[in-house]
C-alpha positions in Angstrom: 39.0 -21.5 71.2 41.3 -21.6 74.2 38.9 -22.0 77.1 38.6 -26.0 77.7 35.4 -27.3 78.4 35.7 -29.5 81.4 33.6 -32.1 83.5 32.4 -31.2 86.7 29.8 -33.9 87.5 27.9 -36.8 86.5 24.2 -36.8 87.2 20.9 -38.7 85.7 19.1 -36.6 83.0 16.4 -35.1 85.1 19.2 -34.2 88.0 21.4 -32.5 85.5 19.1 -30.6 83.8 18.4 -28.7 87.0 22.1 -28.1 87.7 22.3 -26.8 84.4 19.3 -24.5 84.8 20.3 -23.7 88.3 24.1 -22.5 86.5 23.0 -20.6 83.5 20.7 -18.7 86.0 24.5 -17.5 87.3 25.0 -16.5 83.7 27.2 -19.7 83.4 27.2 -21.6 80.5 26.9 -25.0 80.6 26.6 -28.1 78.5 25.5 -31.6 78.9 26.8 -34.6 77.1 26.4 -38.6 77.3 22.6 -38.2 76.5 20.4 -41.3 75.5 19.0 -39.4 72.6 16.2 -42.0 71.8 15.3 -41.9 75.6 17.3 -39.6 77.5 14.7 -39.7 80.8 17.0 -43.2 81.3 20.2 -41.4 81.0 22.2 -41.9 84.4 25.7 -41.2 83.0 25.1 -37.5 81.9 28.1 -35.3 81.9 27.9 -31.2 83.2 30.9 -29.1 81.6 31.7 -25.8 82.0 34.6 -23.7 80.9 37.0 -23.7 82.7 37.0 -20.3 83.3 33.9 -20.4 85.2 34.4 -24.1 87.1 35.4 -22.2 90.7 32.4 -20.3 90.8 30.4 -23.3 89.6 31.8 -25.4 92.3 30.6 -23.0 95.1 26.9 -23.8 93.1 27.4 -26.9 92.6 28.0 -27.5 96.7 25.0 -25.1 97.4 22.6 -27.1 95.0 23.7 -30.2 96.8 23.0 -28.5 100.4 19.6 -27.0 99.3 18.1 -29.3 96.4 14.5 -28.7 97.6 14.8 -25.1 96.7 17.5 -25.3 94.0 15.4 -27.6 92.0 12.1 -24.7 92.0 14.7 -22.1 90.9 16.2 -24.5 88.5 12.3 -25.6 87.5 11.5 -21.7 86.9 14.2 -21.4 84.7 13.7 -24.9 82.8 10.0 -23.6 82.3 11.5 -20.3 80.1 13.2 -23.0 77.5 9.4 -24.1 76.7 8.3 -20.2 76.3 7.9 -19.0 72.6 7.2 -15.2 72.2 5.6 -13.9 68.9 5.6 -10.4 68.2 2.8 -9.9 65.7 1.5 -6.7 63.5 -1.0 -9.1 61.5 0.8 -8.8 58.6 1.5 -11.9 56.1 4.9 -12.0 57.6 3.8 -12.4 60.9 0.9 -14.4 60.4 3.8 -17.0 59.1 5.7 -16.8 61.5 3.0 -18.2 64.1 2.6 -21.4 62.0 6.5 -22.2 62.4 6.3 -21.2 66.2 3.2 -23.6 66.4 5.5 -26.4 65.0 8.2 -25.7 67.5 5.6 -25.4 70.7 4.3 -28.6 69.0 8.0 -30.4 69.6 9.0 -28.7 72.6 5.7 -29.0 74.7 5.8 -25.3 74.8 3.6 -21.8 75.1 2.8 -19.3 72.4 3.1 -15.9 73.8 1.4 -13.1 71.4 3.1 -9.7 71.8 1.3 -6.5 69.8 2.3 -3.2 70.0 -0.4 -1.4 68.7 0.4 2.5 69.6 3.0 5.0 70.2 1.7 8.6 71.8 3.9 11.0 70.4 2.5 13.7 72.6 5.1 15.9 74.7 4.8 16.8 78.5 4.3 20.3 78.3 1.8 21.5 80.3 0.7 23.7 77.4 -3.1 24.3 76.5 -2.5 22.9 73.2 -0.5 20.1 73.9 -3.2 19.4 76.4 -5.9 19.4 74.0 -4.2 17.3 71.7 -3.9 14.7 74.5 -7.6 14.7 74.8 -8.4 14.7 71.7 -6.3 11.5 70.9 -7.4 9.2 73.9 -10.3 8.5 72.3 -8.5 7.5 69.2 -5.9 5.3 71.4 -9.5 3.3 72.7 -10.4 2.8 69.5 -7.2 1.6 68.5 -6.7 -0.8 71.4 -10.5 -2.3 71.2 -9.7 -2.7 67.6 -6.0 -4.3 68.1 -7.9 -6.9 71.4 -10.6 -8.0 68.6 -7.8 -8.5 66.1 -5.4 -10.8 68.4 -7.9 -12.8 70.2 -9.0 -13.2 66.8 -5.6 -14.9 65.8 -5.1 -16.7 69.1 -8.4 -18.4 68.5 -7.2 -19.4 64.3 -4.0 -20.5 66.2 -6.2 -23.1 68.6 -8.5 -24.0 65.9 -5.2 -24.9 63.7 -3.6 -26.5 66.0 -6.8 -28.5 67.0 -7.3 -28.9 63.0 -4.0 -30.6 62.6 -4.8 -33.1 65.7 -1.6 -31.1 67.4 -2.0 -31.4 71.1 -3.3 -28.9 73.1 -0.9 -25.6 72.7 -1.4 -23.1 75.7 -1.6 -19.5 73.9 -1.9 -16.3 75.4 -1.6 -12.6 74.5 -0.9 -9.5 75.6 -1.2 -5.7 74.0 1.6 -3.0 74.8 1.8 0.4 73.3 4.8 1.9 72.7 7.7 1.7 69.9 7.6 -2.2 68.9 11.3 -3.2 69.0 11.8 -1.5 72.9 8.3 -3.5 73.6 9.7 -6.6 72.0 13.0 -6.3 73.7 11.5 -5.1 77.3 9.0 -7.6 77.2 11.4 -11.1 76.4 13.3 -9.8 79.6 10.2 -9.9 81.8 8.7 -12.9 79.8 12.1 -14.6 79.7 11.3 -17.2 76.3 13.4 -19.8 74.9 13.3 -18.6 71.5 11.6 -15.4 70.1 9.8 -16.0 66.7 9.2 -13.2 64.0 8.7 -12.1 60.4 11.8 -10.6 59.0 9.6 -7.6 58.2 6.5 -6.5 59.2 3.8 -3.7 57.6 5.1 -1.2 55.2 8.8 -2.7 55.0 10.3 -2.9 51.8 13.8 -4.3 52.8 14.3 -8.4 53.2 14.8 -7.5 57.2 12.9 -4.7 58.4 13.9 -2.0 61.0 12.4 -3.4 64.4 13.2 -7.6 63.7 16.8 -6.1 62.9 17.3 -4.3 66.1 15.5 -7.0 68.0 18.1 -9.5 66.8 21.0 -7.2 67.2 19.9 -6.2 71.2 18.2 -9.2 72.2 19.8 -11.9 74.7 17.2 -14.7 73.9 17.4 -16.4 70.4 15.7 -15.0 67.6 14.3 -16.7 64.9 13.9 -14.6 61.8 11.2 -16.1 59.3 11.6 -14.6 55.9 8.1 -13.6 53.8 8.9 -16.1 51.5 9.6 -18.9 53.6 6.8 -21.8 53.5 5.7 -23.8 56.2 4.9 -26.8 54.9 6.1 -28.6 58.8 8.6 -28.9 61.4 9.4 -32.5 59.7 10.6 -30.6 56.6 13.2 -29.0 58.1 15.7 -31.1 58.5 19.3 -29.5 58.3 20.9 -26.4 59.8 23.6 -24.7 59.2 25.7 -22.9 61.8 28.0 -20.8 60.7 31.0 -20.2 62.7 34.0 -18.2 63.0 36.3 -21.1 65.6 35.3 -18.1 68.8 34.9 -18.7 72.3 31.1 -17.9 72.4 30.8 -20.4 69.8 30.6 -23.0 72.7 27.8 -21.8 73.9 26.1 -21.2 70.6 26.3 -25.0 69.9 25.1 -25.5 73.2 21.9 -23.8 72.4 21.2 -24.6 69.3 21.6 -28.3 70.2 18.9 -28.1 72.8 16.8 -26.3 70.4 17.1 -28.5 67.6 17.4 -32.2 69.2 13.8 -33.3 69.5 13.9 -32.4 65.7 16.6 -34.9 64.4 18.2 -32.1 62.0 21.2 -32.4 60.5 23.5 -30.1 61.8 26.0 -28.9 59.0 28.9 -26.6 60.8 30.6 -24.5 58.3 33.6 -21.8 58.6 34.1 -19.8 54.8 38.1 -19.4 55.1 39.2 -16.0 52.9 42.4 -15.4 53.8 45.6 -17.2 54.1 45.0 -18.6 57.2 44.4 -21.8 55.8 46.6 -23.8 57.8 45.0 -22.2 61.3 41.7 -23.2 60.2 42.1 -26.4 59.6 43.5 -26.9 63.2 40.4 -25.0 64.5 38.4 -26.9 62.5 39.8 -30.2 63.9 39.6 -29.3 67.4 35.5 -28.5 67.0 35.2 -32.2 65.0 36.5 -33.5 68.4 34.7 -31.2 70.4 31.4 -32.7 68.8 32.1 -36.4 68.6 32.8 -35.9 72.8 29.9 -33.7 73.5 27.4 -35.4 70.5 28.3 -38.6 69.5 25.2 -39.8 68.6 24.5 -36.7 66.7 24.7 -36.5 62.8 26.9 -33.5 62.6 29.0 -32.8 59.7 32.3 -30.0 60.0 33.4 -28.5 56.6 36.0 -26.1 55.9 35.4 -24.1 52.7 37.5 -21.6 50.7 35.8 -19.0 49.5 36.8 -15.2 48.9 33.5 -14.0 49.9 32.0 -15.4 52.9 28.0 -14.6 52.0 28.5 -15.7 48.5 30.4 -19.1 49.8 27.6 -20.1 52.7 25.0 -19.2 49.4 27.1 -21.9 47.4 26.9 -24.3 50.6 23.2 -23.8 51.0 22.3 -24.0 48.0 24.3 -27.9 47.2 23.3 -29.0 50.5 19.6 -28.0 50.2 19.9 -26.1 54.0 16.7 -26.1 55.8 17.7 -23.4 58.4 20.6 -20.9 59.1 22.1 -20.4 62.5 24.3 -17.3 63.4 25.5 -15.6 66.3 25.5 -11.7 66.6 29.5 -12.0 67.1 29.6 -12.4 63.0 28.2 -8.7 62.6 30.0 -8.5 59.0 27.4 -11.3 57.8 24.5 -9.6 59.5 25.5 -6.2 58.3 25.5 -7.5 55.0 22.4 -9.8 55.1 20.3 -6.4 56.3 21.5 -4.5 53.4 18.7 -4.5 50.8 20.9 -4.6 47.8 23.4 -7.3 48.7 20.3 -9.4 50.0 18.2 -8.8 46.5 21.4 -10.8 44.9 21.6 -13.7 47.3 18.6 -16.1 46.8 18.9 -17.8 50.2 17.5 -14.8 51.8 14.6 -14.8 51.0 13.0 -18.2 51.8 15.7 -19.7 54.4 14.9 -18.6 58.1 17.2 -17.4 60.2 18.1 -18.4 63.8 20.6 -15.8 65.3 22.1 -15.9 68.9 23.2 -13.5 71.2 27.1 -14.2 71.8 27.5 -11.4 74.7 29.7 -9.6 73.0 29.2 -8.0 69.0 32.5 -7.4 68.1 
């Protein structure tokens, strides 16, 4: 991790969040720190850090929010609003219906919106202007009706199980909409979060039909998708958000792990979790890892202090068997990832590695895009 973190300004909590809506819209990372956790709408002091690497250009946007606040802060509002944006692709399976509940507990927390995405059909007709080909079109567009009637009962339908929940539960009022796209569900998915633009995208790890523990589309969704994904496995209970109560993010001491941290600590803090951080050393790089290791404990206590975040380096030959050992003695909650550690993916979405390894199958998944899948 050679790229320093560095201070650029000091701004109350309301003022800062802005800048730092206003810079990641540049496609700048940025991180705020010396935040009243119990009421951080008092904060004054708050700290905005960049990387160094990218403190000239925030500067210049810095200097142009300052000159233009008015309009900064609707641009900086717009993007603020995507953070409280949850979209759940659904295919009414089990799997998906699950998923909802744990993505009404986070719009619960985060004062958010439920998005319902279905894609419903995929015409597999070609464009030859062919007699046949053209009585094959006509003959399915009834059948595409039918099937998009059927799919607008079926989702208005869960919408309104998702109010009457929520309502049930004495939850506050969740806004949720939907909306039906045909096509192939992972390019919907993926073409939809970029108009959309959510904080976090919620799914089953499989949907209809999929024997695997991940199933085809959630797998290339995670893989291709900039916005967070969490990955709810079919065996995974919701039993509340207050039952989750520690993550653990696996990292691998990289650059984009900054930013990971970042993320996942604006996503997780009005949940008080635990944060374990854990790096599986295999090699004989021991001594290089503990170093690394040292220099995110300090990165934490400066950024976090308040935070209950715990670092630990363990020795393991085989990283997905030691972060099963970890999970399993510290009774982990959640699992966050970025898309950087493909090797870990690769092996979580292969169906006979994932039958042997018990976390699998009930722990969800919350997997970030780190710009870069090396």
């Amino acid at each position: 991790m050679e790229d320093q973190i560095i201070t650029l300004a000091s701004y109350p909590y309301s003022r800062a969040q802005l800048l730092q809506a206003r810079l990641e819209a540049e496609g700048i990372e940025c991180f705020l720190s010396n935040i009243n956790l119990v009421q951080p709408g008092i904060a004054t002091g708050v700290k905005v850090k960049v990387r160094e690497s990218d403190a000239d250009k925030a500067y210049k946007i810095i200097e142009e929010f300052k000159a233009a606040f008015g309009t900064e802060k609707q641009k900086a509002l717009d993007k603020m609003k995507s953070i409280r944006r949850i979209l759940v692709p659904v295919d009414f399976s089990e799997q998906s219906l699950n998923a909802c509940d744990y993505a009404l507990g986070i719009a619960q927390k985060l004062k958010a919106e439920i998005k319902l995405l279905y894609s419903f059909f995929n015409p597999i007709v070609t464009s030859e202007p062919y007699l046949e080909n053209q009585a094959m079109a006509f003959q399915l567009d009834p059948i595409i009706g039918n099937m998009e009637r059927e799919a607008k009962k079926q989702i208005t339908r869960l919408k309104q199980n998702l109010l009457d929940k929520a309502s049930s539960e004495n939850r506050e009022k969740i806004k949720i909409t939907y909306s039906l796209e045909k096509g192939v569900p992972e390019i919907v998915i993926l073409e939809y979060a970029e108009k959309y633009r959510p904080g976090v995208i919620v799914m089953g790890t499989k949907g209809k039909g999929s024997l695997n523990f991940i199933g085809s589309v959630t797998k290339k969704v995670i893989e291709k998708s900039k916005v967070p994904v969490l990955a709810i496995p079919s065996n995974a209970v919701y039993m509340g958000m207050d039952y989750i109560n520690k993550v653990l993010f696996a990292t691998d001491f990289d650059d984009s792990d900054f930013a990971t941290i970042s993320k996942l600590m604006s996503l997780v803090r009005p949940f008080e979790m635990k944060i374990y951080c854990v790096h599986i050393a295999t090699g004989s790089k021991q001594h290089l890892s503990d170093i690394k290791m040292d220099s995110l404990k300090n990165h934490f206590h400066e950024e976090y202090p308040d935070y209950d975040i715990t670092c630990d380096l363990i020795e393991h030959e085989d990283v997905l068997e030691g972060l099963e050992d970890y999970i399993g003695k510290n009774d982990i909650d959640l699992i966050g990832m970025t898309t950087r550690k493909r090797n870990i993916l690769e092996r979580v979405f292969n169906p006979s590695i994932a039958r042997k390894m018990l976390f699998h199958t009930h722990i969800p998944l919350l997997v970030f895009h780190s710009g870069s899948v090396g």
